[in-house]
C-alpha positions in Angstrom: -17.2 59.3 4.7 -16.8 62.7 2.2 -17.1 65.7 4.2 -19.1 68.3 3.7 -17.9 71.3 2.2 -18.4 75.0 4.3 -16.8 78.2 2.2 -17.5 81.4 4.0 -15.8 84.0 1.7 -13.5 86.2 3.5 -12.8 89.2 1.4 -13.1 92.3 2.1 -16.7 93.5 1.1 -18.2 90.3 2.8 -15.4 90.7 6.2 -16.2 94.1 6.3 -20.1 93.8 6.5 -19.7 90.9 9.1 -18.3 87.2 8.1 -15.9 87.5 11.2 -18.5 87.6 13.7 -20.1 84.5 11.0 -17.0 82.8 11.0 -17.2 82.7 14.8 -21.0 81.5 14.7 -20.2 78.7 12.8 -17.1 77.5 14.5 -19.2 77.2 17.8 -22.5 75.8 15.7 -19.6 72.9 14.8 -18.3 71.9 18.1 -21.6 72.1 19.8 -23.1 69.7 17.0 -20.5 67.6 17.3 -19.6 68.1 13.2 -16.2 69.2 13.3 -15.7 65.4 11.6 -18.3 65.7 8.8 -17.3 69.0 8.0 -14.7 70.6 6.2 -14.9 74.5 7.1 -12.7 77.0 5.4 -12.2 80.1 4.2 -12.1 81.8 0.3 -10.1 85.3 -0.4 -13.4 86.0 -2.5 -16.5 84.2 -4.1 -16.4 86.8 -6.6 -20.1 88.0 -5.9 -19.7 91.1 -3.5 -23.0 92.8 -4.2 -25.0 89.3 -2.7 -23.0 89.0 0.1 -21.8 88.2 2.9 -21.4 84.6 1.3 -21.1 81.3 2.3 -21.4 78.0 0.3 -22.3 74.6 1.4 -21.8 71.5 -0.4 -21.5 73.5 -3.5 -24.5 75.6 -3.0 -24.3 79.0 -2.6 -26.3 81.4 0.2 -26.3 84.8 -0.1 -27.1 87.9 2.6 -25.9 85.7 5.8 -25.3 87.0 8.5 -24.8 85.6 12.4 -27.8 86.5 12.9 -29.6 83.6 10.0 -26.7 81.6 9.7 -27.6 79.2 12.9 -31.3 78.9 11.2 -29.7 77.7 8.0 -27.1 75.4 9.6 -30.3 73.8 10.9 -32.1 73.3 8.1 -28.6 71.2 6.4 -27.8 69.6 8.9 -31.5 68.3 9.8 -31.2 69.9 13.8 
């Protein structure tokens, strides 16, 4: 089964205005959906699009302005929960 694909970008424009506490958000959206096997989760140094972020991209798509405060809502509406 292909995985799919998490990037949250991790440099320092999108860090510093809150994709650590994201980060965290996801990790624990993962293991409480049971995905950690669908999903591959990682990191970039930068997604090269600091003014729309904080950025993550799913299966190839890219979300701008997330925060831990929308990222649960959008995890949702991938995943179908």
């Amino acid at each position: 089964m292909k995985k799919t694909e998490i990037v949250i970008c991790l440099g320092s424009s999108c860090f510093s205005r809150g994709n650590k506490m994201t980060l965290r958000v996801i990790q624990d959206y993962l293991l409480e959906h049971n995905l950690k096997d669908r999903v591959f989760f990682h990191g970039a140094h930068c997604l090269g699009e600091c003014e729309k972020g904080p950025l993550l991209q799913i299966g190839g798509k890219r979300y701008e302005n997330v925060t831990a405060d929308n990222v649960t809502a959008l995890l949702n509406s991938v995943f179908g929960e």
